[in-house]
TORPA-4810 file (N, C-alpha, C, O; in nm, 3 decimals):
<nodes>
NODE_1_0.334_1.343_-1.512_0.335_1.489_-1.510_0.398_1.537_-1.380_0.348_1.496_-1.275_X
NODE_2_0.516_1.630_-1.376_0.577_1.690_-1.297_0.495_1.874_-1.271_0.456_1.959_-1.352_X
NODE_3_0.499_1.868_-1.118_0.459_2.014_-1.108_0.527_2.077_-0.991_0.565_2.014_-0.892_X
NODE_4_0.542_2.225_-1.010_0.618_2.282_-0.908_0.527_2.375_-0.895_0.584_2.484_-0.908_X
NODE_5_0.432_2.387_-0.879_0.385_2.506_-0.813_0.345_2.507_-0.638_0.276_2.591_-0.582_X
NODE_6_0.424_2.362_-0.563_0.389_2.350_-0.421_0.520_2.395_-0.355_0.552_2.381_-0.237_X
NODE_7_0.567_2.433_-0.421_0.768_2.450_-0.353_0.721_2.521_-0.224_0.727_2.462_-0.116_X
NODE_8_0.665_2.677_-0.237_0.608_2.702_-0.087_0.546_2.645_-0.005_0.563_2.696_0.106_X
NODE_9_0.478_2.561_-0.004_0.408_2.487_0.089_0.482_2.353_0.196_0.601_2.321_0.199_X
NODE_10_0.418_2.319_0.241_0.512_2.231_0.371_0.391_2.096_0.292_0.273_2.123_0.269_X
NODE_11_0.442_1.983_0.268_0.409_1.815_0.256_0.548_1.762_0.336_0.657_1.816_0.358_X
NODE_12_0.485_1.622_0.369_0.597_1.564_0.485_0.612_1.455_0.469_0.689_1.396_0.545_X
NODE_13_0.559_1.400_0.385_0.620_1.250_0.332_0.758_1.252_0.355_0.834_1.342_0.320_X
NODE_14_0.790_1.140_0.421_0.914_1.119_0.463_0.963_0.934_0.395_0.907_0.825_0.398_X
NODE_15_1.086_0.983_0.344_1.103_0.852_0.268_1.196_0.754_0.354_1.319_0.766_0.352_X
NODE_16_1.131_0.660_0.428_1.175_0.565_0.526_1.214_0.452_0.496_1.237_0.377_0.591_X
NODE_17_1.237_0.398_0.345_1.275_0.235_0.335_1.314_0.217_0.163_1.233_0.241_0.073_X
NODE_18_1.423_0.180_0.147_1.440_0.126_0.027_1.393_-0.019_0.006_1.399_-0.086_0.110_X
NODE_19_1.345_-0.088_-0.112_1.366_-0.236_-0.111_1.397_-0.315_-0.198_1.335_-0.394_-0.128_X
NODE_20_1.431_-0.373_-0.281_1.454_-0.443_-0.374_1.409_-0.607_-0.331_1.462_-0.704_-0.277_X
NODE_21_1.301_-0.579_-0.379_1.209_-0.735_-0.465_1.261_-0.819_-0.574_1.299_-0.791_-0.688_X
NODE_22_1.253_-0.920_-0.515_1.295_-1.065_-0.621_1.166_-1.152_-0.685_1.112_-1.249_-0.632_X
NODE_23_1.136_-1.098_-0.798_1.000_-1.175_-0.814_1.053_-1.293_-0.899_1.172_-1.307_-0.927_X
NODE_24_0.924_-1.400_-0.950_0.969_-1.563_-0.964_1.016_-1.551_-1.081_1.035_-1.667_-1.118_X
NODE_25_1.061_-1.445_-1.202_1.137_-1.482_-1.317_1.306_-1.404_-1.281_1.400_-1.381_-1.357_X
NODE_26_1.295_-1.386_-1.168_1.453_-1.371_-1.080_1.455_-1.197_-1.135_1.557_-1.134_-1.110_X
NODE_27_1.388_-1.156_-1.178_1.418_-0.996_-1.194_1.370_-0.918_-1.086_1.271_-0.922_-1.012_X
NODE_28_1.491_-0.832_-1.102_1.465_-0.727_-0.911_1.443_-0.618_-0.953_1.498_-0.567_-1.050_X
NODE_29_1.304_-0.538_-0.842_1.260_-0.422_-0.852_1.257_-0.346_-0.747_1.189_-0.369_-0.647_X
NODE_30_1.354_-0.218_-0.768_1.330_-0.133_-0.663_1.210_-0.080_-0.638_1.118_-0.092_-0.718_X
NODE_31_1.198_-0.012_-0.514_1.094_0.028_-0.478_1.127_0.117_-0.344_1.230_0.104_-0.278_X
NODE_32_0.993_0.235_-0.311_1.061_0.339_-0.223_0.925_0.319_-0.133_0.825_0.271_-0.187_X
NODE_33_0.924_0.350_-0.022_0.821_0.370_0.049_0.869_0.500_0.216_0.947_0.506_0.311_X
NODE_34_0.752_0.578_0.150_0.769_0.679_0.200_0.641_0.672_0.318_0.534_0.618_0.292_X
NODE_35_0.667_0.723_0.428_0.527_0.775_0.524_0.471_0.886_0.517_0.520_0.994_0.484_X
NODE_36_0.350_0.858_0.555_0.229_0.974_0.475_0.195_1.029_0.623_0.221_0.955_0.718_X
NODE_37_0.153_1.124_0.642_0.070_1.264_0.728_-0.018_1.320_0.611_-0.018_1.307_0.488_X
NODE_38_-0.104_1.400_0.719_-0.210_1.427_0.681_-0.182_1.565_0.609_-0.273_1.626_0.552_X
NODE_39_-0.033_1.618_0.614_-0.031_1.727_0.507_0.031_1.670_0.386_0.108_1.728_0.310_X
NODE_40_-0.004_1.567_0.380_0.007_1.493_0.191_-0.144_1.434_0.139_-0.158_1.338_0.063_X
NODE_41_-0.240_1.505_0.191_-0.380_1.514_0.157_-0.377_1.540_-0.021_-0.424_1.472_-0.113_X
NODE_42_-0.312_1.647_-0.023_-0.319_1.747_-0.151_-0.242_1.663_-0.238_-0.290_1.643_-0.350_X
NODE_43_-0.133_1.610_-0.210_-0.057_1.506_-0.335_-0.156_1.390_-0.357_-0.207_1.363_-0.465_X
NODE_44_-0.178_1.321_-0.234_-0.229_1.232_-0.282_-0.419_1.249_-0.373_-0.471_1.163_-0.445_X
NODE_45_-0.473_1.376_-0.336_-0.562_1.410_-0.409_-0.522_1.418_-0.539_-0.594_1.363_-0.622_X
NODE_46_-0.426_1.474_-0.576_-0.378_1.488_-0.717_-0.364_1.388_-0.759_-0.425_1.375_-0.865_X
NODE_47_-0.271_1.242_-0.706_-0.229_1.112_-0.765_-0.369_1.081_-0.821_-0.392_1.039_-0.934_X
NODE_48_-0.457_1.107_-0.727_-0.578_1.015_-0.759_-0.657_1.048_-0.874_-0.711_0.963_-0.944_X
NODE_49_-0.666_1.182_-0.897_-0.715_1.238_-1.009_-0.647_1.281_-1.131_-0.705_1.329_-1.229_X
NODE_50_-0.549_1.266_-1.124_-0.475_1.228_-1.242_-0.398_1.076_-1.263_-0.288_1.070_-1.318_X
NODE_51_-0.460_0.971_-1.220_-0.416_0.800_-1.225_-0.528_0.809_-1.316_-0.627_0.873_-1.280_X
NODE_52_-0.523_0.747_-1.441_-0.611_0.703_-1.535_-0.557_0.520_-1.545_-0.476_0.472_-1.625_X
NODE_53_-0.638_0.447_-1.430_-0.629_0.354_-1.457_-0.693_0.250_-1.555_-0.656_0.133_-1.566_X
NODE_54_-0.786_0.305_-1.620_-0.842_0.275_-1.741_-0.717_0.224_-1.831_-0.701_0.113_-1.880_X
NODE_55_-0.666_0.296_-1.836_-0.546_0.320_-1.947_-0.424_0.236_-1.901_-0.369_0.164_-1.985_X
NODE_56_-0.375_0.239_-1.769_-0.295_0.154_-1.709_-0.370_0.005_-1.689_-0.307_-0.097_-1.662_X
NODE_57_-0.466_0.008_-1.701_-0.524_-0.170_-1.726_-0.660_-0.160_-1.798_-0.764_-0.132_-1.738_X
NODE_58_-0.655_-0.178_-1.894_-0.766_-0.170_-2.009_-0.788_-0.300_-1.969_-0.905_-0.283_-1.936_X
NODE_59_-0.770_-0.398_-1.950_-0.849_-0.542_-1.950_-0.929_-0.593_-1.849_-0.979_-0.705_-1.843_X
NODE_60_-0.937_-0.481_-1.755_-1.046_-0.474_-1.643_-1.186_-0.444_-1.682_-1.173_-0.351_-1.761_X
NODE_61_-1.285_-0.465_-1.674_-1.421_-0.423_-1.686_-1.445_-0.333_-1.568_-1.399_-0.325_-1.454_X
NODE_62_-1.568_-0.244_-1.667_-1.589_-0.112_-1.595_-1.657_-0.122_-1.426_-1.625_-0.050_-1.332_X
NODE_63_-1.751_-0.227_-1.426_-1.753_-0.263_-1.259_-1.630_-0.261_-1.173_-1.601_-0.172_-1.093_X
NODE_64_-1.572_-0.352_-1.195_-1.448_-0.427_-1.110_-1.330_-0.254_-1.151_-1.216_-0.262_-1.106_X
NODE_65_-1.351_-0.180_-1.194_-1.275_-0.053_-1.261_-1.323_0.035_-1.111_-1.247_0.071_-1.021_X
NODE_66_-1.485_0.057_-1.123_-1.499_0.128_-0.992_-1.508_0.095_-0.895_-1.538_0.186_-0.818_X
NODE_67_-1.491_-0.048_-0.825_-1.473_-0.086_-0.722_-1.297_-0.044_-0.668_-1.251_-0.032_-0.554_X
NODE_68_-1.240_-0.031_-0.784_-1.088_-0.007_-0.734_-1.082_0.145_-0.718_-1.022_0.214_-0.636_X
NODE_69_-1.152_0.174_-0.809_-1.109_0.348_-0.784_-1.142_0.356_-0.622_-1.061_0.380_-0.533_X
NODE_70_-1.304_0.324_-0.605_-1.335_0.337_-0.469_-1.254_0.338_-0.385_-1.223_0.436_-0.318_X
NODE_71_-1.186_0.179_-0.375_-1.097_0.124_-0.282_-0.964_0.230_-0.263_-0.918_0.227_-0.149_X
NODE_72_-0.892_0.328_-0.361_-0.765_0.378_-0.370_-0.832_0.495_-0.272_-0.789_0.514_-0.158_X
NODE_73_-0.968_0.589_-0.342_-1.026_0.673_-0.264_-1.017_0.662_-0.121_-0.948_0.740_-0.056_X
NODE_74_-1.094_0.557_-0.063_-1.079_0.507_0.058_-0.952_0.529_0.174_-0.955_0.574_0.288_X
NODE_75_-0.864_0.488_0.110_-0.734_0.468_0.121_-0.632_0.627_0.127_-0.521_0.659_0.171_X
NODE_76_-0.723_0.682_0.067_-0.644_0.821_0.042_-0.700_0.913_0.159_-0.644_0.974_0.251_X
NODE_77_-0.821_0.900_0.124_-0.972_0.983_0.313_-0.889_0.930_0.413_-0.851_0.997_0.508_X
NODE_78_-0.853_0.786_0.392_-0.791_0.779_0.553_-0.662_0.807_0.591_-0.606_0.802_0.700_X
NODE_79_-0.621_0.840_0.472_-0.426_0.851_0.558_-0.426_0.948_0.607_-0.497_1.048_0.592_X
NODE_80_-0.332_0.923_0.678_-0.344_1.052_0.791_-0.392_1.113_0.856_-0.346_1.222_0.890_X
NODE_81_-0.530_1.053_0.906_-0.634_1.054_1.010_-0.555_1.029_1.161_-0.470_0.941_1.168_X
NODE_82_-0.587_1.101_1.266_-0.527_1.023_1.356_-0.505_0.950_1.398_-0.402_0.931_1.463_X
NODE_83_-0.620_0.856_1.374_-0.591_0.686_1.375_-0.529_0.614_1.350_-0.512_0.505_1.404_X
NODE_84_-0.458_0.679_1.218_-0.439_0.585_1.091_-0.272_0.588_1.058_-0.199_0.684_1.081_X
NODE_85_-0.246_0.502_1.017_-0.099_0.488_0.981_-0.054_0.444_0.841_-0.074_0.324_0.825_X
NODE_86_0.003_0.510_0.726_-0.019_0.536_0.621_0.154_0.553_0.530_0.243_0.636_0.548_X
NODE_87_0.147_0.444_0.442_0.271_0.414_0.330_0.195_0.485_0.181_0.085_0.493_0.127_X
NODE_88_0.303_0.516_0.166_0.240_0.501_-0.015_0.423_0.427_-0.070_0.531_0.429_-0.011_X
NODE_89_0.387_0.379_-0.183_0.475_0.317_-0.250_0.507_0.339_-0.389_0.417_0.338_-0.472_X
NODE_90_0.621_0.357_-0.418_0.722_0.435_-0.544_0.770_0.311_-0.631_0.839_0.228_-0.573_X
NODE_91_0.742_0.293_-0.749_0.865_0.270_-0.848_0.931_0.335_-0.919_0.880_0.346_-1.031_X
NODE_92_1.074_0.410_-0.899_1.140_0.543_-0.954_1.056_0.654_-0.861_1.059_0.674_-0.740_X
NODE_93_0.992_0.710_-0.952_0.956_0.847_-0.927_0.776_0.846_-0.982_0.716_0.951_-1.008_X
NODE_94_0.714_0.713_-0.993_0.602_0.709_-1.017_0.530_0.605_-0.867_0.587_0.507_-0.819_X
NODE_95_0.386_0.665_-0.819_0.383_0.570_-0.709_0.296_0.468_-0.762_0.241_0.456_-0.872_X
NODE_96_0.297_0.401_-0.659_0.227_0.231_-0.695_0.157_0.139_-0.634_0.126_0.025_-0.667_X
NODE_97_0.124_0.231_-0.501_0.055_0.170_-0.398_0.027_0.248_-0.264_0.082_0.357_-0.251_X
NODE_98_-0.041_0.208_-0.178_-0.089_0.283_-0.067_-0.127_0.201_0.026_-0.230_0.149_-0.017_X
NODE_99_-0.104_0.160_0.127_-0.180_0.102_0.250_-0.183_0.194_0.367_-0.095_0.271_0.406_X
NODE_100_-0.303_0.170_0.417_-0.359_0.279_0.581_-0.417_0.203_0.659_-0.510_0.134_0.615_X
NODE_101_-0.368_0.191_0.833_-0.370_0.100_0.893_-0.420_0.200_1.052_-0.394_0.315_1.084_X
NODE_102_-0.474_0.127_1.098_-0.535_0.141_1.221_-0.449_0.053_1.315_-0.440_-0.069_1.305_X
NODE_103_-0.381_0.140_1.417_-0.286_0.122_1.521_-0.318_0.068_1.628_-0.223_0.073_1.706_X
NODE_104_-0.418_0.011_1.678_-0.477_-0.066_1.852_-0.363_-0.127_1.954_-0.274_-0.211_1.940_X
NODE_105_-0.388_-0.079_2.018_-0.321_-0.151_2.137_-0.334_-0.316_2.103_-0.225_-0.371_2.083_X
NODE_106_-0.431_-0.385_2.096_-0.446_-0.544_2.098_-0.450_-0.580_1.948_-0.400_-0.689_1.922_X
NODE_107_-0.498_-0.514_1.851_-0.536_-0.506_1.770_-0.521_-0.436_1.651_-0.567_-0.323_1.668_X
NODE_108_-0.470_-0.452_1.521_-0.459_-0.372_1.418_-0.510_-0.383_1.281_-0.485_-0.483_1.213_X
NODE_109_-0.590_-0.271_1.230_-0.680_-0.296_1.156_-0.679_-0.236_0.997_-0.718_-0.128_0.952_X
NODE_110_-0.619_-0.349_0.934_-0.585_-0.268_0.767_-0.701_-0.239_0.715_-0.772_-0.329_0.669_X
NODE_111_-0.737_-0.113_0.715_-0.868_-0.039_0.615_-0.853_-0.085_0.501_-0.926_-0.172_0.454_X
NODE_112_-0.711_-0.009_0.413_-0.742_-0.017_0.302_-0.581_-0.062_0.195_-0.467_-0.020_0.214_X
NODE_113_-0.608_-0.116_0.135_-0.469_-0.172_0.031_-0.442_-0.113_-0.098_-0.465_-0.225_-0.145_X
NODE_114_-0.421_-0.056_-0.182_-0.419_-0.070_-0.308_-0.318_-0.001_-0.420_-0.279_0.111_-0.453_X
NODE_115_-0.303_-0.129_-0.455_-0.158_-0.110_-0.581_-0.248_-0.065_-0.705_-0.369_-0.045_-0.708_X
NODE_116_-0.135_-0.052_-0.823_-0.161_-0.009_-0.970_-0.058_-0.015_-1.004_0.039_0.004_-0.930_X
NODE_117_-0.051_-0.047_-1.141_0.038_-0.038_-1.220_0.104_0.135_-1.273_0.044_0.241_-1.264_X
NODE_118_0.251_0.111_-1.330_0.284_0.293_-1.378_0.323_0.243_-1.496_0.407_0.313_-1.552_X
NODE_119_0.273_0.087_-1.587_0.316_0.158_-1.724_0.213_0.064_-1.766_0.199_-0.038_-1.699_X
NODE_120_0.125_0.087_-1.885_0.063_0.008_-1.951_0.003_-0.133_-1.905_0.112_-0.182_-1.934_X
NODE_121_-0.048_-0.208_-1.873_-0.057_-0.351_-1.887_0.061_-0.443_-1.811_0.093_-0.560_-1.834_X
NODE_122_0.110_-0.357_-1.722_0.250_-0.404_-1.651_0.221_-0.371_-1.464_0.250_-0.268_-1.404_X
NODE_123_0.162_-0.488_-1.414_0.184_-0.475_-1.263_0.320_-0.467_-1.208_0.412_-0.538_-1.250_X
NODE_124_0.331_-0.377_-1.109_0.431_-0.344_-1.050_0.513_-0.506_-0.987_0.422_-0.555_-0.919_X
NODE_125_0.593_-0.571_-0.982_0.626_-0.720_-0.912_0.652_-0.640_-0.757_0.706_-0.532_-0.734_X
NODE_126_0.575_-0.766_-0.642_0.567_-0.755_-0.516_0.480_-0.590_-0.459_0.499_-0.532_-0.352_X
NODE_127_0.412_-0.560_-0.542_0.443_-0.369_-0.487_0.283_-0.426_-0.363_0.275_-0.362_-0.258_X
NODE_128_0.207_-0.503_-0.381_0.137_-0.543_-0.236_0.194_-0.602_-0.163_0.162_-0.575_-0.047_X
NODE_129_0.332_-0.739_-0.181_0.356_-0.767_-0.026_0.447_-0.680_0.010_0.502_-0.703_0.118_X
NODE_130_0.485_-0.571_-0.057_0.617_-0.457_0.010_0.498_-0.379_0.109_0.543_-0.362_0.223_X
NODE_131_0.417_-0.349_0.099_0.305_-0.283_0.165_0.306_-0.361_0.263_0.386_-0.344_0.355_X
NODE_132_0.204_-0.480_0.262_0.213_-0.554_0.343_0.356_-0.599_0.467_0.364_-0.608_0.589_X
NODE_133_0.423_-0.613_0.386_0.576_-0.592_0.460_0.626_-0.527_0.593_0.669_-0.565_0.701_X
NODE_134_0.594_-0.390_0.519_0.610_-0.253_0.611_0.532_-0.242_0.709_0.585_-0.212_0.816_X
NODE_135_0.388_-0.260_0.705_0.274_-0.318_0.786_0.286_-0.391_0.876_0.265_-0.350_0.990_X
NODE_136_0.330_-0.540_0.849_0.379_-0.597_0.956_0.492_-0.604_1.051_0.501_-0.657_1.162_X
NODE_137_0.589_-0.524_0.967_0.669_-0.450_1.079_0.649_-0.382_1.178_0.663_-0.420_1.294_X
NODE_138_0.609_-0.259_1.135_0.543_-0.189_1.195_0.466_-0.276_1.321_0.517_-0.279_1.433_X
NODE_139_0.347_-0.342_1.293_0.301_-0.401_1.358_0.366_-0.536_1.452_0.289_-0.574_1.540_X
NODE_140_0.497_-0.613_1.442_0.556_-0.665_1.542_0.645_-0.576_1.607_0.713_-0.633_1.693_X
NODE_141_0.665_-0.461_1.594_0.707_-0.360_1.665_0.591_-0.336_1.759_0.622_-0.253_1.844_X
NODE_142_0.478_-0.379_1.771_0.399_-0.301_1.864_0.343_-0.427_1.966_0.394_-0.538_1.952_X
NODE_143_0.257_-0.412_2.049_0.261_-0.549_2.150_0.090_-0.570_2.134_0.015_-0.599_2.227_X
NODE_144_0.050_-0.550_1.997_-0.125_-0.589_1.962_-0.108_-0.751_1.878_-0.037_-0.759_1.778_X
NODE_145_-0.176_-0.866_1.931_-0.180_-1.014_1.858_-0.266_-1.025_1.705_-0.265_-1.145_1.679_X
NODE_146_-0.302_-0.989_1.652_-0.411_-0.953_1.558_-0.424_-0.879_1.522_-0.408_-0.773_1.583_X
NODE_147_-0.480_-0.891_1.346_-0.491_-0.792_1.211_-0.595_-0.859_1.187_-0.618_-0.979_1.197_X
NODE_148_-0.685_-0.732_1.138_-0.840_-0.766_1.071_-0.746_-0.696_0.931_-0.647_-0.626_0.913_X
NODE_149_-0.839_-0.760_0.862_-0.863_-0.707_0.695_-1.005_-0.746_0.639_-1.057_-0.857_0.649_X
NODE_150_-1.066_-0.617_0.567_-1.182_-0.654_0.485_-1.122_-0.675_0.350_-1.056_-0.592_0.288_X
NODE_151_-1.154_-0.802_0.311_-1.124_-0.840_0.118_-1.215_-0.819_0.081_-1.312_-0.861_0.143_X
NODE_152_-1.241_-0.721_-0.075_-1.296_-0.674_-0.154_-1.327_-0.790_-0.236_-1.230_-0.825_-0.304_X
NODE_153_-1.466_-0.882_-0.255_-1.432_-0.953_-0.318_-1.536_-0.958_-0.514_-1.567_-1.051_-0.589_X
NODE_154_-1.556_-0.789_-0.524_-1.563_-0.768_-0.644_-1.484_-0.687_-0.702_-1.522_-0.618_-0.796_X
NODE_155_-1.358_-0.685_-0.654_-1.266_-0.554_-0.719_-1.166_-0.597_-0.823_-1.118_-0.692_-0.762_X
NODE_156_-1.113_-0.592_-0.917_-1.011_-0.641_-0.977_-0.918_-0.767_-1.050_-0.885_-0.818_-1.156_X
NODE_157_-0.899_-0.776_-0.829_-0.846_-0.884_-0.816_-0.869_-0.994_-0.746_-0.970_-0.977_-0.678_X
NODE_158_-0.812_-1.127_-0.728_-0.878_-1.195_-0.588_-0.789_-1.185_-0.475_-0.681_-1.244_-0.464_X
NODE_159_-0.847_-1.101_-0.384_-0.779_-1.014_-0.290_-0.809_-1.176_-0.156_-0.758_-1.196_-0.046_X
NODE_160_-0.873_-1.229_-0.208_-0.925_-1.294_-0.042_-0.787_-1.434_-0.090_-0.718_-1.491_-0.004_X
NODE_161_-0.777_-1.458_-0.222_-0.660_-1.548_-0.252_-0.511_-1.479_-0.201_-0.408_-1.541_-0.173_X
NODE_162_-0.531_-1.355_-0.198_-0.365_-1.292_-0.176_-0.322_-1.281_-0.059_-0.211_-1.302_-0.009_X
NODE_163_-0.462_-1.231_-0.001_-0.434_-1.254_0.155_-0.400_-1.387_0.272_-0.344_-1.396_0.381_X
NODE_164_-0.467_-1.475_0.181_-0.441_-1.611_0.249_-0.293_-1.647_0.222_-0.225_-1.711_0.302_X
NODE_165_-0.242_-1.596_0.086_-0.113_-1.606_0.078_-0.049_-1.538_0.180_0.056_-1.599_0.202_X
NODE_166_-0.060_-1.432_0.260_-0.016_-1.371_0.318_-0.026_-1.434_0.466_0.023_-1.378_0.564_X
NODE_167_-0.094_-1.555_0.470_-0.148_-1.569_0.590_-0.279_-1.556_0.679_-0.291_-1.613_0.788_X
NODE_168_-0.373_-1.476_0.625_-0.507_-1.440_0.668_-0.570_-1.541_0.682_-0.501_-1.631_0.633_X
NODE_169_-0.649_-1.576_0.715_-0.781_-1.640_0.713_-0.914_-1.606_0.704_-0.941_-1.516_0.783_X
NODE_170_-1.037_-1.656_0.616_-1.093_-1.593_0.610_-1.232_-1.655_0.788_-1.259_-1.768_0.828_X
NODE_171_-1.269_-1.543_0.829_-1.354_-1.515_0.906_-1.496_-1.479_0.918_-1.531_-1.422_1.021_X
NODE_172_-1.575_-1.501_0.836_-1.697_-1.446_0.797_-1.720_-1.316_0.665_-1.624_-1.265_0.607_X
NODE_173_-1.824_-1.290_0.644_-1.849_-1.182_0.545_-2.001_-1.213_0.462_-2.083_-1.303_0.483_X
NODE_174_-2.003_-1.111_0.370_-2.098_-1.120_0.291_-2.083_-1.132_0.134_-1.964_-1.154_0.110_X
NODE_175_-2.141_-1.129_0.044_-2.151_-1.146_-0.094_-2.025_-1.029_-0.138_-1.954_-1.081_-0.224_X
NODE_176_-1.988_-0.911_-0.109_-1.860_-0.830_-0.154_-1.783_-0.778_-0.065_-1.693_-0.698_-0.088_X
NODE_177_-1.823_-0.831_0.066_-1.636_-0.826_0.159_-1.665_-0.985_0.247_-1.768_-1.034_0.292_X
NODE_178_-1.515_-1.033_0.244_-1.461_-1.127_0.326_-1.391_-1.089_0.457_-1.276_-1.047_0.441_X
NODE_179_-1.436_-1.094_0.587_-1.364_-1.053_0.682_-1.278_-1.141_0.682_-1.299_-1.255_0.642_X
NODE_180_-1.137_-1.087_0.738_-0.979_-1.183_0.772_-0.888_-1.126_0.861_-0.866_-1.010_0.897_X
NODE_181_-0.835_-1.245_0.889_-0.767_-1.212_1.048_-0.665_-1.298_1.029_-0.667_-1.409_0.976_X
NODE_182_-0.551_-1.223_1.089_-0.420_-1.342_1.116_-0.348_-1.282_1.266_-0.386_-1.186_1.332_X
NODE_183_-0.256_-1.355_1.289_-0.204_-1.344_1.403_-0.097_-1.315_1.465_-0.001_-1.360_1.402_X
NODE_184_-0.064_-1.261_1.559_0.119_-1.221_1.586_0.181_-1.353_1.515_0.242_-1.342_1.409_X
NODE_185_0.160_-1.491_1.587_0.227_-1.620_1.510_0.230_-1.630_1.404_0.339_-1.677_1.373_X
NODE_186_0.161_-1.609_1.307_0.140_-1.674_1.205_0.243_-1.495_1.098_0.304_-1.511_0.992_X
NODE_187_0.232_-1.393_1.150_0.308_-1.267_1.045_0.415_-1.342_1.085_0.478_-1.377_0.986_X
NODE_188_0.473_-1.389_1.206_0.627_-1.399_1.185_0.663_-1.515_1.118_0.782_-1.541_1.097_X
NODE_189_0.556_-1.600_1.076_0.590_-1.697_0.989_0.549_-1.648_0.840_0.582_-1.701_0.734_X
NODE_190_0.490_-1.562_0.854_0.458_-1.494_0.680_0.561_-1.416_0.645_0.608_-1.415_0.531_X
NODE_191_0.608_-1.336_0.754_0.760_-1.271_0.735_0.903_-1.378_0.673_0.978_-1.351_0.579_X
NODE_192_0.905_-1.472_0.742_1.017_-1.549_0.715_1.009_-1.556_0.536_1.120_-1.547_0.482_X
NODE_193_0.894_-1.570_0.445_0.844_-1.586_0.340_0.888_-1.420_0.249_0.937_-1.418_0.136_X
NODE_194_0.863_-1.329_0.310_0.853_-1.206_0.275_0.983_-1.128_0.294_1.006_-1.015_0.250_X
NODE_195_1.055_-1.197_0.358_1.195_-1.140_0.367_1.335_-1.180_0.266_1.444_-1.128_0.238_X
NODE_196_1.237_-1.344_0.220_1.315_-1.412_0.126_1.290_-1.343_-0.019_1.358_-1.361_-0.120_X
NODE_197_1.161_-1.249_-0.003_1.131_-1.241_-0.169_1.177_-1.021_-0.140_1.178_-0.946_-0.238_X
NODE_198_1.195_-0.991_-0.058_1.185_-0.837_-0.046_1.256_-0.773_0.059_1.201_-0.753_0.168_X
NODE_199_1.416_-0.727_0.028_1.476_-0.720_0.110_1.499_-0.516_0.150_1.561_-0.425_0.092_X
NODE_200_1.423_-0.523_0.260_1.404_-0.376_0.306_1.529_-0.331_0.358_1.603_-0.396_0.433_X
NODE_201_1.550_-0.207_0.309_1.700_-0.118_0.377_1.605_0.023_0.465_1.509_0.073_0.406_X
NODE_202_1.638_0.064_0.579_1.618_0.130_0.616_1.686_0.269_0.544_1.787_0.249_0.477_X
NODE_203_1.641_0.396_0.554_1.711_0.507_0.501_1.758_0.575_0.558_1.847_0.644_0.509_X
NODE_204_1.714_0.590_0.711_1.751_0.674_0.843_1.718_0.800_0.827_1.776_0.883_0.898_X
NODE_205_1.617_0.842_0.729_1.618_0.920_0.687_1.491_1.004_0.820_1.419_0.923_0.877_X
NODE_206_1.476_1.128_0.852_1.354_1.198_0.951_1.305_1.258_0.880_1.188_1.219_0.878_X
NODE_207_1.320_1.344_0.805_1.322_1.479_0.739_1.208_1.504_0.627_1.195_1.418_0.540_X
NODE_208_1.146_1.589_0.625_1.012_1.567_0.560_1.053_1.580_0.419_1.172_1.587_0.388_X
NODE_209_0.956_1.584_0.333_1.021_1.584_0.221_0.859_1.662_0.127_0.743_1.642_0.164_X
NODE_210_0.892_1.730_0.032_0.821_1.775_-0.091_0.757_1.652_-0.171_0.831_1.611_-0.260_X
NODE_211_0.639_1.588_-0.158_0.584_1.448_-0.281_0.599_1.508_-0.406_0.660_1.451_-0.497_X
NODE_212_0.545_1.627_-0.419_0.555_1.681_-0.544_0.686_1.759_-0.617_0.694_1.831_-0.717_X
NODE_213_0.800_1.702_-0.501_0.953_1.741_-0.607_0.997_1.558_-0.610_1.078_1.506_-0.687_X
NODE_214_0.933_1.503_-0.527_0.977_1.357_-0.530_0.954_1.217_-0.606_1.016_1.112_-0.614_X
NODE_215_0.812_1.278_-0.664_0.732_1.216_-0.706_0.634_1.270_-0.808_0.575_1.373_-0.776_X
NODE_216_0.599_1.197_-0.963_0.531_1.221_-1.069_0.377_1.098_-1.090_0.336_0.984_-1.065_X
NODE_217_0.352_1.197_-1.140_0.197_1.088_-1.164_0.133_1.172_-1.301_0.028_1.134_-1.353_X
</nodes>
């Protein structure tokens, strides 16, 4: 669903990165990732309440259903907090993901992750390590050794398996989060991996942009 009734208003998503993903049956998927501020509160309130992920993955059970909604919620409260540093992610003109990250001097701390599918029974290919991606850019751009992550480990998916793919380790936790941590060393060796499967173009783009002339949900 397309809407124009925000044309007056100021949102600032700014669209900073093209990428095209190579997933393992060799088919490539674009993908857009734009940066979020805290005056894309209102889009992303809307994404969230009009995403019927029920419907985009019926083969989930209704537990593991609200642990994800939670998790997207989460994810949405924090972008654009001052703290916080915040992607959402596009296939075409439908989005597909969100990560919000906590910026530390020594230290950087991914709150929250979470993809979805935009058609039926069809995960987006790579649309978490493009997140992840951007993240760790971001983050060897900055002079902090270490990323915490909490894994959800009743939601969906097995988040504490994806992350280790990514490099994490797990660090302690309880019965439904796994604490994890990886390291300046070890992203630039998860990068070498992530650059082979997802090749980012910058857009050069500054300029804020309308979510709701840019983007449908």
């Amino acid at each position: 669903m397309q809407i124009n009734n925000y044309n007056t208003q100021k949102f600032t998503g700014i669209h900073i990165l093209n990428t095209k993903c190579l997933s393992r049956d060799n088919k490539i998927t674009r993908l857009k990732v734009f940066e979020l501020s805290p005056d894309d509160k209102l889009f992303l309130r809307y994404m969230y309440n009009n995403l019927e992920l029920e419907k985009l993955a019926p083969h989930i059970d209704s537990n593991k259903m609200e642990v994800w909604y939670t998790m997207l919620k989460e994810a949405i409260t924090l972008s654009g907090g001052e703290k916080f540093k915040s992607y959402l992610l596009a296939k075409g003109k439908k989005p597909c993901g969100i990560i919000t990250f906590e910026q530390g001097k020594n230290k950087y701390e991914i709150t929250r992750v979470c993809t979805f599918p935009v058609k039926k029974g069809e995960k987006v290919p790579l649309a978490g390590k493009t997140l992840f991606k951007t993240a760790f850019e971001d983050f060897l751009k900055s002079s902090a050794n270490i990323i915490h992550i909490d894994a959800i480990k009743n939601g969906p998916y097995d988040t504490v398996g994806k992350y280790m793919q990514l490099g994490f380790k797990p660090a302690g936790g309880g019965n439904f989060v796994e604490i994890m941590r990886t390291t300046r060393e070890q992203v630039i060796k998860s990068m070498q991996k992530l650059n082979s499967l997802i090749c980012s173009k910058p857009t050069g783009k500054t300029e804020n942009v309308n979510l709701f002339d840019e983007l449908s949900v």
